[in-house]
C-alpha positions in Angstrom: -18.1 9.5 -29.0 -20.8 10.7 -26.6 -19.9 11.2 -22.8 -21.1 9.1 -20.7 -23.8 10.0 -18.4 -23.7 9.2 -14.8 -25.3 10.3 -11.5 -23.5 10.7 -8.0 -24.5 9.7 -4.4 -23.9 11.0 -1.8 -22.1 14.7 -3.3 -23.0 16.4 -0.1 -23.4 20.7 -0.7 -22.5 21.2 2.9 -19.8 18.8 3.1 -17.1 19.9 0.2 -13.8 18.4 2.0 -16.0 14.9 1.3 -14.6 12.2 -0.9 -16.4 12.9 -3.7 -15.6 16.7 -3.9 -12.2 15.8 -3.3 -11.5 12.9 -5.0 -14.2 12.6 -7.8 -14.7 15.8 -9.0 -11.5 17.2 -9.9 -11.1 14.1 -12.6 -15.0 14.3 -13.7 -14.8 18.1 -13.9 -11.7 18.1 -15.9 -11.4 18.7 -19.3 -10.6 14.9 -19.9 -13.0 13.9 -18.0 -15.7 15.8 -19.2 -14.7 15.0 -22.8 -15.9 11.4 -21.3 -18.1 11.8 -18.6 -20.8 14.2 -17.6 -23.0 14.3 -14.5 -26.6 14.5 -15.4 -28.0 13.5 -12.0 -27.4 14.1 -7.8 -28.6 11.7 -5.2 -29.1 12.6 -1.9 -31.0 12.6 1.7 -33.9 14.4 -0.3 -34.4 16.2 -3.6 -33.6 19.7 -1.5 -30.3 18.2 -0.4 -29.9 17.3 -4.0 -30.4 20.3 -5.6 -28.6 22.6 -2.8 -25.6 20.3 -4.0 -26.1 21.1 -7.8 -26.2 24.7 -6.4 -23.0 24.7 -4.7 -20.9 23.3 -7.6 -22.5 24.9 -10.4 -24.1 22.3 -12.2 -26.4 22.2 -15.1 -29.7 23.8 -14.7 -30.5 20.8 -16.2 -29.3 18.2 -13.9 -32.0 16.1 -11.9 -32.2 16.2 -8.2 -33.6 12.7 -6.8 -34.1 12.2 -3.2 -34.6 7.9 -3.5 -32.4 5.6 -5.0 -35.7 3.8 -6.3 -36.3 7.3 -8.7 -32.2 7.3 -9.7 -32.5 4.0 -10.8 -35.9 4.3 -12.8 -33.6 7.0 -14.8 -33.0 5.8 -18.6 -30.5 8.5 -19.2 -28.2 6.9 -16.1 -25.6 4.6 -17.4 -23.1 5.2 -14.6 -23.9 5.3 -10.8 -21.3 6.2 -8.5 -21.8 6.1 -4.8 -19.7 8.2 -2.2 -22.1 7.7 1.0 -21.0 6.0 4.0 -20.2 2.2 3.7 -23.4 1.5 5.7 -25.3 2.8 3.1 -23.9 1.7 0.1 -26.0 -1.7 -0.6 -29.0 0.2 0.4 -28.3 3.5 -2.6 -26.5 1.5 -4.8 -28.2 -1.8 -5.1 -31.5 -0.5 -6.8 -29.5 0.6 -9.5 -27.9 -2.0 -10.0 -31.1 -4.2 -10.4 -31.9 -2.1 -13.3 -28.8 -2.9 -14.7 -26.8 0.3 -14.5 -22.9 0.3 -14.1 -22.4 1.4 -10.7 -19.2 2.7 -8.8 -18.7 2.0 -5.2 -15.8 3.6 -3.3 -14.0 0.7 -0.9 -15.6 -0.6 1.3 -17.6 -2.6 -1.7 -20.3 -2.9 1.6 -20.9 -3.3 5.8 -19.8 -6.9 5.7 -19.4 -9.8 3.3 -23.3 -11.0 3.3 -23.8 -7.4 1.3 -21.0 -7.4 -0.6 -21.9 -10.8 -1.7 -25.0 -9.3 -2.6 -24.2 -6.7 -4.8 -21.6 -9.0 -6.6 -24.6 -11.5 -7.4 -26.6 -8.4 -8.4 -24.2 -7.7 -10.9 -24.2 -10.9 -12.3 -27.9 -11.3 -12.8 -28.9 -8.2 -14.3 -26.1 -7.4 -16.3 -23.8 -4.5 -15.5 -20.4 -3.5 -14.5 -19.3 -3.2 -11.0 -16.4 -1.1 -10.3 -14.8 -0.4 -6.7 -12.6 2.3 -5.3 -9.8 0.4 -4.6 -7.6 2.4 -6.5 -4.2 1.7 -5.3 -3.1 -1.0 -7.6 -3.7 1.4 -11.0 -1.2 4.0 -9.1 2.1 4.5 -11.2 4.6 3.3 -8.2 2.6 -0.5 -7.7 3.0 -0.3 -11.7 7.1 0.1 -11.5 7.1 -2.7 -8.6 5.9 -4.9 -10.3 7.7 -4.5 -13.6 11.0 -4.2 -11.5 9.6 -7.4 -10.3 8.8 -9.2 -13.3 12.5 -7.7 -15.0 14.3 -10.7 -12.9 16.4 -7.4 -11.2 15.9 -8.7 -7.9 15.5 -12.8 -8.4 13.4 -15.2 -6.9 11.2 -13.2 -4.3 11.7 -14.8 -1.1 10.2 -12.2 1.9 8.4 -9.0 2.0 8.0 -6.9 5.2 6.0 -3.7 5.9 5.5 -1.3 8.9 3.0 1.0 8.8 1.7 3.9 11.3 -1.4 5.7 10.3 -5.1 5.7 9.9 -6.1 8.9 12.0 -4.0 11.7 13.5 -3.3 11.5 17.1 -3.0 8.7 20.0 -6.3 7.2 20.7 -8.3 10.7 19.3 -11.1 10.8 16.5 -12.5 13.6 14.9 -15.7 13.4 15.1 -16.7 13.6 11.3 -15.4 9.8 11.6 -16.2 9.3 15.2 -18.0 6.1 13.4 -14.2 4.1 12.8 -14.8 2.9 16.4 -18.0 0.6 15.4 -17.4 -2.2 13.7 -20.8 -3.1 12.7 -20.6 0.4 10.5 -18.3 -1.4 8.4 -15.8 1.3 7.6 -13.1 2.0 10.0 -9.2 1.6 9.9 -8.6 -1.7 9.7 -11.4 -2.6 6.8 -10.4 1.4 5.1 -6.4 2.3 5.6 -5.4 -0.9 6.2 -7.2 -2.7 3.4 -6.3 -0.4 0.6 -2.4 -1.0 1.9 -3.0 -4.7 1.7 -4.9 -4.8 -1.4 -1.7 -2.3 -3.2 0.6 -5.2 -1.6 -1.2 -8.3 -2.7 -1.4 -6.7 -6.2 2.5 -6.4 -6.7 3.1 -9.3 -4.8 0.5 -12.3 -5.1 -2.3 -12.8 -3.2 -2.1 -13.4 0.3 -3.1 -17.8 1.7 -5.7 -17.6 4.2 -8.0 -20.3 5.4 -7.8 -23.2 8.4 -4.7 -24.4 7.4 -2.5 -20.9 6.5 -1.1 -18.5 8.9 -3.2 -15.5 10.4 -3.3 -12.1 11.6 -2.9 -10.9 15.3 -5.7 -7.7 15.9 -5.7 -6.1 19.0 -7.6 -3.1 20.5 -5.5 -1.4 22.6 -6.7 1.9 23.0 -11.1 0.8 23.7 -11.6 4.4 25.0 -11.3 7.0 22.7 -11.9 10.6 22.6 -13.9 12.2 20.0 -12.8 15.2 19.2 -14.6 18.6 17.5 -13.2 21.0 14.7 -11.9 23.7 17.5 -10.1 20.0 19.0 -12.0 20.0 21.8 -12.8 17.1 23.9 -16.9 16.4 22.8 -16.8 13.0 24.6 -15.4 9.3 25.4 -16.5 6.1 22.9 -15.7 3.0 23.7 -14.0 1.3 20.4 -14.3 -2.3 19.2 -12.2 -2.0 15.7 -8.4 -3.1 16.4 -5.8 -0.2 16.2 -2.9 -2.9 16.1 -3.0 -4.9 13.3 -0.3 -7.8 12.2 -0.4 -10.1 9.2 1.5 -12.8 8.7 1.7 -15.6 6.2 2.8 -16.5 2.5 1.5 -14.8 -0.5 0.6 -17.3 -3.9 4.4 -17.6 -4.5 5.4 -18.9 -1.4 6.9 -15.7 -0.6 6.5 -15.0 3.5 4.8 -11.3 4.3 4.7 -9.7 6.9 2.4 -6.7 7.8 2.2 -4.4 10.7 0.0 -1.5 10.8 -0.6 0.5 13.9 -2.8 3.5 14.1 -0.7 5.7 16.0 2.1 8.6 15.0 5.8 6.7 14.0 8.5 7.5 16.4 9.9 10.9 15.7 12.5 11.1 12.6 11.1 7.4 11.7 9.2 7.3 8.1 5.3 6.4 8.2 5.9 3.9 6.2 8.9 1.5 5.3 8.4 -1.5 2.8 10.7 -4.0 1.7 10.7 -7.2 -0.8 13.5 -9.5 -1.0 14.8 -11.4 -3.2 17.8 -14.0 -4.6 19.5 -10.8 -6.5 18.5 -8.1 -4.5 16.2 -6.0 -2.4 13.9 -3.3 -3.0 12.7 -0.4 -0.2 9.7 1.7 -0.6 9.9 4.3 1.8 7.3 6.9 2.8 7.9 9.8 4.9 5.0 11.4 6.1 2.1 9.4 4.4 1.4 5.7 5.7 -1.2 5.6 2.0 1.1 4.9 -0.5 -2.0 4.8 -3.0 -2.4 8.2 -2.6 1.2 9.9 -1.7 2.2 13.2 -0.6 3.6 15.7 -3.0 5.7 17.9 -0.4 7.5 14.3 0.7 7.4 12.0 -1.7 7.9 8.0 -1.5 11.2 6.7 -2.5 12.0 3.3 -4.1 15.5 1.9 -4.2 17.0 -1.2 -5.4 20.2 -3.0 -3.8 21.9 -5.3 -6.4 23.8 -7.9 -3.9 26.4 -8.9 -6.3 27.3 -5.0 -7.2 26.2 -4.1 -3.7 25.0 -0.7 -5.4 22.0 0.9 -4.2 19.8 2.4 -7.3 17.0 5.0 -6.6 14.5 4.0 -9.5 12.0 7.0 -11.3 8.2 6.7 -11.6 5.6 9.0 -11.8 2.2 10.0 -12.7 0.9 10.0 -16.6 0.5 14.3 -17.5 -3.1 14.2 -17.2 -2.5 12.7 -13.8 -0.6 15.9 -12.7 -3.5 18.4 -13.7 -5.4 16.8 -10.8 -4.6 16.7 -7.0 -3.3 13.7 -5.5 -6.5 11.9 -4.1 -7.8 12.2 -7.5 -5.2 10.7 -10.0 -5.9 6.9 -9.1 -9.4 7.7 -9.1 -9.2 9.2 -12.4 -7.3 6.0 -13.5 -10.1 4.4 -12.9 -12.8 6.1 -14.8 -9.9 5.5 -17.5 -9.8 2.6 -17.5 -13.9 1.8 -17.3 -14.5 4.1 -20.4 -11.9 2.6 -22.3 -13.5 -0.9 -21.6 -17.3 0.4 -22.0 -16.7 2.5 -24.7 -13.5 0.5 -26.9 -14.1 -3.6 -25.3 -10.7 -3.5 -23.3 -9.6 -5.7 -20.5 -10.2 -4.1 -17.6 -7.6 -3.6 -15.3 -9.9 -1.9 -12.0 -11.2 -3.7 -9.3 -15.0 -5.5 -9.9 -17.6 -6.8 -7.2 -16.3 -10.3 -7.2 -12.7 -8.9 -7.1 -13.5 -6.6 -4.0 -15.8 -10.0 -2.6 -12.5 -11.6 -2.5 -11.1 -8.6 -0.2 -14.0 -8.7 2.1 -13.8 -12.8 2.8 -10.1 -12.2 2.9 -10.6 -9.5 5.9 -13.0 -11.1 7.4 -11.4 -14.4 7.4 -8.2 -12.5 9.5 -10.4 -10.3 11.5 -12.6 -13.7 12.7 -9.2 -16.0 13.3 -7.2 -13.3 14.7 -8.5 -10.4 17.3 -7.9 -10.8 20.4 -10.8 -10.0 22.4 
């Protein structure tokens, strides 16, 4: 069966510790992925930028260089689009594309705000292609075991989950300055919409989804650190921003089942000797604990320290460390990419063989946006 042929925004030359390079690549350059998969097309700031970036990973003579995502889209060879730009730019690259009915990939954020990503999801539905969105998190092999732990009956009836989180960005009330943009909201991708949300979205996967609305509990956001120095690559002081995206973040509510979550994520360092991340789901029979030393993104791990996932049995009171891990192909690749390369699994099996897709769609990451938005609007304290 032919690969299919897709076309990247946004794969910088100059920029190779980017997402795409990073978390993209390795799958789409990978034996399995090019048996499925091959790149036939770069879209950047200009054709130059383009074709310096075919240049610096050795692409194809033969791959096309575009400089508008009018040209990309006007492409017949292009089946699959897959944007890596800044969320600020995504409806802008990605919807022409998907007006000439392309599948297109966006990495989470879906867009800026919810009037965009309402936009691209309608897009989709008019003209006819797929949409598929980075949230990732939910196709990793640990949410997989939780929820079949879950579903066994092992722990009962689940009747409260709790999570506490500390993360986002190294340092106290720092920001490098590659990502000096987390401290405007109106960019659309920062902490809370970014780190936070792919942590919620993982959670509300394995758990229900989570009630908003008038009538359901809400979040409590607060900034509490507005001034924040921006920081260069020798960590240098380069100046002072003042911040309006919360760094304090607590969720509270009931998920679908009536189960009551709580959610607290703060972007700071944990206390020493305390985890980055400790989650827990009880239930009638028993409890489970996800713990995570040094990683607050359970989507995407840490190989040197590794979460950990236990089960207490209350009538046994025996504590039961239970094994997951990644499928072999998974392992050939480095961490950010093995969710990623779940995904493009799991789109060519349902392009190419009519499966039921099992990755994250516009409408899907529409749902996430309102969500956010909903406990952003309701619950920062300004």
């Amino acid at each position: 069966m032919a690969p299919i042929k897709a076309a990247i925004i946004g794969l910088s030359g100059s920029a190779k510790t980017a997402w795409a390079s990073r978390a993209h690549l390795p799958y789409l350059f990978s034996p399995l992925g090019r048996s499925k998969f091959e790149v036939v097309a770069l879209l950047n700031s200009s054709i130059e930028a383009a074709r310096a970036a075919i240049k610096a990973y050795n692409l194809p003579a033969s791959t096309k260089a575009y400089g508008t995502p009018e040209d990309l889209a006007a492409d017949p060879e292009v089946e699959l689009v897959i944007t890596n730009t800044r969320v600020d730019k995504h409806l802008e690259t990605a919807l022409p594309s998907v007006i000439a009915g392309k599948d297109v990939y966006i990495e989470w954020p879906l867009a800026a705000n919810t009037i965009e990503a309402r936009t691209l999801a309608d897009a989709v539905k008019q003209h006819g292609g797929l949409g598929i969105v980075g949230l990732q998190g939910p196709l990793g092999p640990l949410p997989k075991k939780l929820r079949e732990v879950i579903s066994s009956g092992r722990i009962g009836e689940v009747l409260s989950s709790e999570l506490r989180a500390n993360g986002g960005i190294d340092g106290r009330g720092v920001i490098p300055a590659s990502l000096s943009y987390f401290t405007e909201r109106k960019v659309g991708g920062y902490v809370y919409t970014i780190g936070f949300a792919h942590q919620f979205d993982l959670v509300q996967s394995v758990l229900g989804d989570y009630k908003t609305g008038p009538d359901a509990p809400q979040g409590f956001l607060q900034i509490q650190r507005p001034q924040v120095k921006v920081i260069g690559e020798d960590k240098t002081v380069v100046e002072t921003v003042t911040s309006d995206t919360p760094d304090l973040i607590f969720v509270h509510g009931y998920v679908d089942s009536g189960a009551s979550l709580h959610f607290r994520f703060r972007v700071d360092s944990p206390f020493p000797s305390d985890p980055a991340l400790v989650w827990t789901i009880a239930g009638t029979k028993g409890e489970i604990r996800v713990v995570a030393p040094s990683s607050t993104f359970i989507h995407i791990g840490n190989a040197a320290d590794p979460q950990k996932f236990e089960v207490h049995d209350f009538e046994t009171d025996m504590v039961d460390e239970v094994e997951w891990d990644f499928e072999d192909w998974q392992k050939e690749l480095n961490l950010q990419a093995r969710n990623i390369g779940a995904i493009y699994e799991d789109y060519y099996e349902v392009k190419r063989n009519g499966t039921q897709k099992t990755f994250v769609s516009f409408d899907d990451a529409l749902k996430r946006h309102e969500q956010l938005e909903d406990i952003l609007a309701n619950g920062l304290k300004q």
